[in-house]
N, C-alpha and C positions, 0 to 999 in steps of 0.2 A: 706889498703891492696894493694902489691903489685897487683893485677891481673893477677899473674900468674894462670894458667893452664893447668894440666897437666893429658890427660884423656885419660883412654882407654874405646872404646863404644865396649862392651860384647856381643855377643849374635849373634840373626839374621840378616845377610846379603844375600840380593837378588840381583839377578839381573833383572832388570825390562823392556818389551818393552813394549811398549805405542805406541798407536792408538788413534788419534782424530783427527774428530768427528766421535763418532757411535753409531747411533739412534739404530739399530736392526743388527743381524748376518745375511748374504744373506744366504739366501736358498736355498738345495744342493751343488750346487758348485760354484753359483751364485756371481760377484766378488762385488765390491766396489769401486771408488775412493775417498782419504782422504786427508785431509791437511797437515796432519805432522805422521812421525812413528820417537819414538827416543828409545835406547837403553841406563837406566840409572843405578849407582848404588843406593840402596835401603834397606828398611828392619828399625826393628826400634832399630837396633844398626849401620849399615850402610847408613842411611838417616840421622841417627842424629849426627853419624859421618862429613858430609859433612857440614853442617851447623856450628858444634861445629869450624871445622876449619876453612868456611869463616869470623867466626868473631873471629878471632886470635888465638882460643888455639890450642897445642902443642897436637895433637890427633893421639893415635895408635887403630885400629879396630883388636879385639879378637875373633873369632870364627871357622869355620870350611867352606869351601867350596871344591868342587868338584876339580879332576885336569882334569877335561873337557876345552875346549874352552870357555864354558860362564866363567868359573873362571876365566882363561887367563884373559878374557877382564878385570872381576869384580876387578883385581890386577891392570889391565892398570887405570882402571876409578878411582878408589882412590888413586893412588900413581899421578895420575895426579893434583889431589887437596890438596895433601902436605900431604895427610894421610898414615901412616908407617902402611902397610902393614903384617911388620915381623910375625906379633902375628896371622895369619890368617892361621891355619893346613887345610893339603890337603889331600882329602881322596879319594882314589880310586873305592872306592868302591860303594859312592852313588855321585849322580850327585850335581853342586853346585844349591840352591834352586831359583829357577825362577817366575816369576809372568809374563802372559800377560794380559792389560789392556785394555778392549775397553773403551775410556773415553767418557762418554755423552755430548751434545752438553752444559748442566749447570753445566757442571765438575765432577759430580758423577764417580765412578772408581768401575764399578763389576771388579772382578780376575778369573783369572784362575789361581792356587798355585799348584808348586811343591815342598813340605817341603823340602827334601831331605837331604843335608849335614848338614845343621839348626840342626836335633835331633839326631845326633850323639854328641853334644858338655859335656865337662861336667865338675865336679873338678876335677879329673885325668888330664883334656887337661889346667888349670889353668893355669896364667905365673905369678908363689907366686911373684916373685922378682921384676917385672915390676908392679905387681897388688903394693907391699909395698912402689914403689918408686911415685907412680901417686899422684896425687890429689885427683882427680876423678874417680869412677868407676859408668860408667852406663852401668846396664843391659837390652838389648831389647826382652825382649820375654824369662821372669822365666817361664813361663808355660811349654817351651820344654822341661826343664831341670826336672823340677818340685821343690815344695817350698825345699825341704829338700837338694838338691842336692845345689841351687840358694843361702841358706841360708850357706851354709859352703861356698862359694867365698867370700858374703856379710861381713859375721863376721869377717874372716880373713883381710878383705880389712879396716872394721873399728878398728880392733888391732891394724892398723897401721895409725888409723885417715884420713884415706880417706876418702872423701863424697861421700857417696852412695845413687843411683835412680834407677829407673827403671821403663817401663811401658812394654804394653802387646796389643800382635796380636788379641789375641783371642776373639771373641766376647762375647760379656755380659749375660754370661748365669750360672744359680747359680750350682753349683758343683767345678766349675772353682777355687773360693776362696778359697776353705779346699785344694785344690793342688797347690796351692803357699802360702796358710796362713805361714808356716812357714818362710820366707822367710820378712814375713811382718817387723818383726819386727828389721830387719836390715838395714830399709829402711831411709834415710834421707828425700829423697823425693819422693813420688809413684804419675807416671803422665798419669795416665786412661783418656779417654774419657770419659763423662756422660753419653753414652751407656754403656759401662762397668761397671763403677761406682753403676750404679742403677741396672744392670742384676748381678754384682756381689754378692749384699749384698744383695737382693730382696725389696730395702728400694724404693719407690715410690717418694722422695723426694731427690736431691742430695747434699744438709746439713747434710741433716740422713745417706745419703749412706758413705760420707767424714768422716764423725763420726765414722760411725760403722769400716772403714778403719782406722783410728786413733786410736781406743781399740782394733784393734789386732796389735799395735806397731808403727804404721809409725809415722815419727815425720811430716812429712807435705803431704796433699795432693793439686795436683794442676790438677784440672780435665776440661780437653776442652771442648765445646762445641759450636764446628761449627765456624757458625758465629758471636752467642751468644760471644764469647770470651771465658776467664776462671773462675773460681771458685775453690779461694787459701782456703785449710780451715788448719790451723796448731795446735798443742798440744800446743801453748804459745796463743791459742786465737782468733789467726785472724780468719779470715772470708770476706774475699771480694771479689768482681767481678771485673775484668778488659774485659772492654769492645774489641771485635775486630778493627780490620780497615776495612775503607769502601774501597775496592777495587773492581776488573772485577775479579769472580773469570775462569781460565779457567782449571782449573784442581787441586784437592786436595790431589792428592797423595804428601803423603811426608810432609805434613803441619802440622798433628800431630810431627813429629820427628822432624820438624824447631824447633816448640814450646819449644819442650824439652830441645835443643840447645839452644836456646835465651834464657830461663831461666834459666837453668844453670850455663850460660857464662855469664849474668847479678848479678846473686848471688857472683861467685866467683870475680866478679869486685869492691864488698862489697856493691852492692846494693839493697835497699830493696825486700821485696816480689813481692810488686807493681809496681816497675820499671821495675825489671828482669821480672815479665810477660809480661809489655809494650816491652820489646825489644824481649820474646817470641812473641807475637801476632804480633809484625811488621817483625819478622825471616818467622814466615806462611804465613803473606799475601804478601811477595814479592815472595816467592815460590809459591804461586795458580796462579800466574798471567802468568804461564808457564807451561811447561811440562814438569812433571817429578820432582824426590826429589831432581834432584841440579838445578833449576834453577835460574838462578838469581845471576849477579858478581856482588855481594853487601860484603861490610865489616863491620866492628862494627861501624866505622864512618855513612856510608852511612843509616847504618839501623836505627839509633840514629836521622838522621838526618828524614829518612820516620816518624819515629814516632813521631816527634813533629811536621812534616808541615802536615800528614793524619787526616782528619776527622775520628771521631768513627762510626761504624758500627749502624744502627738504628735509 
């Protein structure tokens, strides 16, 4: 395979500020001094956007933000990492969607979320021509859209043999699956977290949960877990664990959408399951070891290279 790739990342983009460290919020009006505040872009089509392009592919970010100031920036912050912009509609009418984070001093990330221009998006705002000419289509966050709506981009994109993915904001809570179920089965690859995974399907186990996401269509699931790593489970069979890397974590925002990056960008390179999640799981741990979802001027070489001199996780 040549390794070309050519992606547009669909869906949710944030704009993200970050704060750390922060054990607790001051009281009243009570102030704080901190280490670091940074301003990033975000979101889990805009995060994984950043990633897909530090390790080489040709990536355009699709979705809707505000023509506020944070959009302004949210245009400066991706088109400064090589990612085409063009496909990113601007709406006047809702702000573009923001997140602040106090990060904890063990890298935990509570939010504060303004959905905003996020759930305006939809097939009507599609780009048919640029979605038939890609590679790739990953979408971040079907649940704004919802399954029906997510399932007509999907299908269309595989008329025309694009590989399609997707994962989701939402936390793992059951009702969630019958409003993207339809969407499942257009899926090439669905990449939940095991919080999700097991709140989606109410399955106790995340074998059983990866299953029960497989019988309603997906051809692979690839579900995180921390620092556990991941957990590949596919319709041809597989079933394996690839372990994490042992790093300093200092912040996790963003390292699910590395993940998704790295594997993706390993797949399309014609590499196996198991490889493409080693180069997902070394995409994440060079992102926690900073702040924020672009951290890290690492390329496909560099990451290739963390992943064969880093010890596993445990």
């Amino acid at each position: 395979m040549s390794g070309e790739m050519r992606a547009i990342a669909m869906g949710v983009h944030v704009l993200d500020v970050l704060v750390r460290p922060v054990e607790a919020i001051p009281e009243g009006q009570g102030g704080q001094l901190v280490e670091e505040i940074r301003i990033t872009p975000a979101g889990s089509a805009g995060g994984t956007a950043l990633t897909m392009a530090k390790l080489g592919a040709e990536v355009r970010s699709a979705g809707a933000i505000g023509t506020d100031p944070p959009g302004d920036l949210l245009l400066h912050l991706l088109g400064s990492r090589g990612i085409d912009t063009s496909l990113l509609l601007r709406r006047s009418e809702v702000q573009t969607s923001a997140s602040v984070l106090p990060i904890r001093p063990n890298g935990d990330r509570p939010a504060f979320h303004v959905v905003g221009a996020n759930a305006t998006y939809g097939p009507d705002d599609a780009p048919w021509e640029e979605i038939a000419a890609a590679t790739h289509l990953h979408l971040g966050g079907p649940e704004f859209m919802g399954g029906e709506a997510a399932a007509q981009i999907l299908s269309r994109a595989r008329e025309h043999g694009v590989v399609t993915s997707a994962d989701v904001l939402a936390p793992g809570e059951q009702g969630l699956l019958e409003w993207i179920e339809p969407a499942l089965e257009h899926l090439d690859y669905f990449l939940p977290n095991d919080e999700q995974a097991l709140g989606f399907t109410g399955e106790s186990e995340l074998d059983a949960a990866c299953a029960a996401l497989l019988e309603r269509g997906v051809g692979c699931v690839a579900a995180t877990c921390g620092g556990e790593g991941v957990v590949i489970v596919g319709d041809d069979g597989t079933d394996e664990r690839v372990p994490a890397f042992a790093v300093e974590v200092v912040d996790t925002t963003g390292c699910g959408d590395a993940f998704s990056a790295g594997f993706l960008r390993g797949l399309s390179l014609g590499r196996s399951r198991t490889e493409a999640a080693r180069l997902g799981c070394a995409a994440a741990a060079l992102v926690a070891q900073g702040l924020g979802s672009d951290h890290g001027e690492f390329d496909l070489a560099e990451a290739d290279r963390f992943a064969a001199a880093t010890p596993a996780a445990g």
